[in-house]
C-alpha positions as CSV (number, residue, x, y, z in Angstrom):
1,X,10.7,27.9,-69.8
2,X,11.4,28.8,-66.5
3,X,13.9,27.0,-63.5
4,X,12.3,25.4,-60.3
5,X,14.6,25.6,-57.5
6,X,13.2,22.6,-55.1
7,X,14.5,21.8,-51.6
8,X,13.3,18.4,-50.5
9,X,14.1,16.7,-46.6
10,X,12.8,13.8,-44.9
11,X,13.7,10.6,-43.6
12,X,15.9,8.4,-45.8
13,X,14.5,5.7,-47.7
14,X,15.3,4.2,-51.1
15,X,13.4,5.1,-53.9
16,X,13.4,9.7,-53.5
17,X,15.0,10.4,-56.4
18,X,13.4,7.8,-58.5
19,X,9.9,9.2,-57.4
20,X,11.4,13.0,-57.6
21,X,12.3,12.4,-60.9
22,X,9.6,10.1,-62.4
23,X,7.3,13.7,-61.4
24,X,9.6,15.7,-63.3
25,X,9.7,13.8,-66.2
26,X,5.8,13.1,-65.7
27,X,5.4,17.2,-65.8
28,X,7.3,18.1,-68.8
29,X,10.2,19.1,-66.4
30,X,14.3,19.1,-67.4
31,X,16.1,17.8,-64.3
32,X,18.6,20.4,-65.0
33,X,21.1,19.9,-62.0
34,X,21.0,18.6,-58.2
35,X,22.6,18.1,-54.9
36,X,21.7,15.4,-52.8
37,X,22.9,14.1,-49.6
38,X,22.0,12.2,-45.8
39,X,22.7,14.1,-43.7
40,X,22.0,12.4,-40.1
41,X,20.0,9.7,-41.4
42,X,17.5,13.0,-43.2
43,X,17.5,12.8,-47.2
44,X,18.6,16.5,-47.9
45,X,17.9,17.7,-51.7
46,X,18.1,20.8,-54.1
47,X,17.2,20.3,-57.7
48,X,17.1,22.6,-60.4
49,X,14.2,21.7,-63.0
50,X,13.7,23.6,-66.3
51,X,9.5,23.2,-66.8
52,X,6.9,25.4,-68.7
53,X,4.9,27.6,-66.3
54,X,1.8,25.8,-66.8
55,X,3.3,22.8,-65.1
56,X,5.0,24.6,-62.3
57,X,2.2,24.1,-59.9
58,X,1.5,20.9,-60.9
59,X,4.8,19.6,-60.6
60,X,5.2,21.4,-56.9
61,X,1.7,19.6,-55.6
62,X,2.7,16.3,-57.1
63,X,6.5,16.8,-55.3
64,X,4.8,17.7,-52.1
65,X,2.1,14.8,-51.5
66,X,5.2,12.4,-51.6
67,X,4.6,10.7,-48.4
68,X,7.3,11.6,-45.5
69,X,8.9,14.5,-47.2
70,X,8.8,18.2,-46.3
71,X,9.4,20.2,-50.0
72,X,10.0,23.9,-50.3
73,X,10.0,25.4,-54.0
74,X,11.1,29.0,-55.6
75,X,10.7,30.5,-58.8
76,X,14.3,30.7,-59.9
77,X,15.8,33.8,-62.9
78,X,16.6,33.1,-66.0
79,X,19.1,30.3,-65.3
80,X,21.6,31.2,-67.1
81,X,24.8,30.2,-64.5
82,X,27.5,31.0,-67.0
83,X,30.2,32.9,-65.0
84,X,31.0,36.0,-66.0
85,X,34.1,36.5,-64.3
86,X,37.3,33.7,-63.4
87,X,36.6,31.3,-61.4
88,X,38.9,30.1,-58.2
89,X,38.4,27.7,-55.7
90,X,38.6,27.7,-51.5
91,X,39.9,24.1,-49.9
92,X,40.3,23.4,-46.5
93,X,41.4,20.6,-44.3
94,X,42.2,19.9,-40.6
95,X,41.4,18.2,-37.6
96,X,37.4,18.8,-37.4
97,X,36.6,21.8,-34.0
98,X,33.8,24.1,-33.7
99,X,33.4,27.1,-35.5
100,X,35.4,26.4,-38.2
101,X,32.8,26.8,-41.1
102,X,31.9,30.2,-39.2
103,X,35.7,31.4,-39.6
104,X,36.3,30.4,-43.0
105,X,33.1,32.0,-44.6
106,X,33.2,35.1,-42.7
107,X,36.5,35.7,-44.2
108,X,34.9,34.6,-47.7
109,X,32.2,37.2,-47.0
110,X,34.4,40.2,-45.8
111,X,36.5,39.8,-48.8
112,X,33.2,40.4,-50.9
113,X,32.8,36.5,-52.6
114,X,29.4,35.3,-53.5
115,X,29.8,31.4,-53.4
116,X,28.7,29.4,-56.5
117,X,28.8,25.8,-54.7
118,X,29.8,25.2,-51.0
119,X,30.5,21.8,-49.7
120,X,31.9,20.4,-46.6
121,X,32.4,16.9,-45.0
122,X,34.2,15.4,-41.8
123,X,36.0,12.2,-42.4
124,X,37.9,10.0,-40.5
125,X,42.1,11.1,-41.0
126,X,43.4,7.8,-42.2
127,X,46.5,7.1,-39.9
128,X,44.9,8.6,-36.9
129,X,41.5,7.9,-36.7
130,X,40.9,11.9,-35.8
131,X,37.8,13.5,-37.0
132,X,39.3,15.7,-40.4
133,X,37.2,18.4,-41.2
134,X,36.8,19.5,-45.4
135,X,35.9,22.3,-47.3
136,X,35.5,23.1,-51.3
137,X,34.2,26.7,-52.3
138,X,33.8,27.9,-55.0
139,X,33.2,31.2,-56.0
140,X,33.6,33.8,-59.2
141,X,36.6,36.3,-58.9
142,X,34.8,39.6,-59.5
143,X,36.7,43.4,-59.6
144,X,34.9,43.6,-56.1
145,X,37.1,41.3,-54.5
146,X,40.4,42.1,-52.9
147,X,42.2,39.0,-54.0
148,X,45.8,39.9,-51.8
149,X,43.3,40.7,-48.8
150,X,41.7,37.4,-49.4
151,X,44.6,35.4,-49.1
152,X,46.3,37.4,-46.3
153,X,43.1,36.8,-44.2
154,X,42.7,33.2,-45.1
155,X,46.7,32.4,-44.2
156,X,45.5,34.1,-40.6
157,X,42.5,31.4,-40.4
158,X,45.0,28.4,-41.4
159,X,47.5,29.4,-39.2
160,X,44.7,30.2,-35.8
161,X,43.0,27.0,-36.7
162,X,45.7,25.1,-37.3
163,X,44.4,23.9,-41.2
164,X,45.8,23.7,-44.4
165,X,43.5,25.9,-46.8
166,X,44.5,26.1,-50.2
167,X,43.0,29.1,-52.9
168,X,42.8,28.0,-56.4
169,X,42.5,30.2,-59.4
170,X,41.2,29.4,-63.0
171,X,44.2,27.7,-65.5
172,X,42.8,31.0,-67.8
173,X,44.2,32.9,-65.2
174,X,47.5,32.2,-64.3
């Protein structure tokens, strides 16, 4: 069996997923894991589907003559995700201003951290009504990265950008 990595956008309507995963399931396919947001009124998706190669294509021609949608598909490894190393976690919140992703991941990259799952998010701050800015990262703690340097760099961001940014490790690993 091989993975499917699918990205699907379009305008939103009701009824993606059902028809995303009616094809699966009509193709012999294992919805194996997803992400799916609107972003701007766009329906943004990534999927991970387990399927036999013989119904790869199949499965990508049926997902991309669904009317409205614009689908992009890879041939993914071996999908085993099982993390090797610990795991630890990135959180950030402030009051939402330009550039802030930029900041915060170009520390992640420097300090050598290959993200497993990035999301972020603004929000309105409950008492205030100001625009918060969120961030969860998470990432595996390999020999490669400097985890003092890491933290040293991110207390610079927090303090420069005035937001609270908190690094998690693994319970395992305390």
């Amino acid at each position: 069996m091989s993975h499917l990595v699918i990205t699907i956008v379009g305008d939103d309507r009701s009824g993606i997923v059902e028809s995303l995963s009616a094809l699966v399931a009509e193709h012999g396919g294992n919805w194996l894991s997803s992400s799916m947001s609107n972003l701007a009124g766009q329906f943004a998706g990534i999927i991970e589907v387990g399927i036999e190669s013989e119904n790869r294509e199949p499965l990508e021609a049926a997902i991309g003559n669904l009317p409205g949608l614009q689908v992009h598909s890879v041939t993914g490894g071996d999908g085993n995700a099982n993390p090797k190393y610990p795991l630890a976690e990135v959180e950030a919140v402030g009051i939402d201003q330009p550039g802030i992703v930029h900041r915060l991941t170009q520390v992640l990259s420097r300090a050598g951290v290959s993200l497993l799952e990035f999301a972020s998010w603004t929000e309105s701050a409950p008492n205030s009504g100001d625009e918060l800015f969120r961030m969860a990262a998470d990432f595996e703690l390999t020999p490669s990265v400097d985890l003092e340097a890491l933290k040293a760099d991110l207390e610079e961001v927090a303090e420069d950008l005035a937001v609270d940014i908190e690094l998690g490790l693994d319970e395992d690993d305390d």
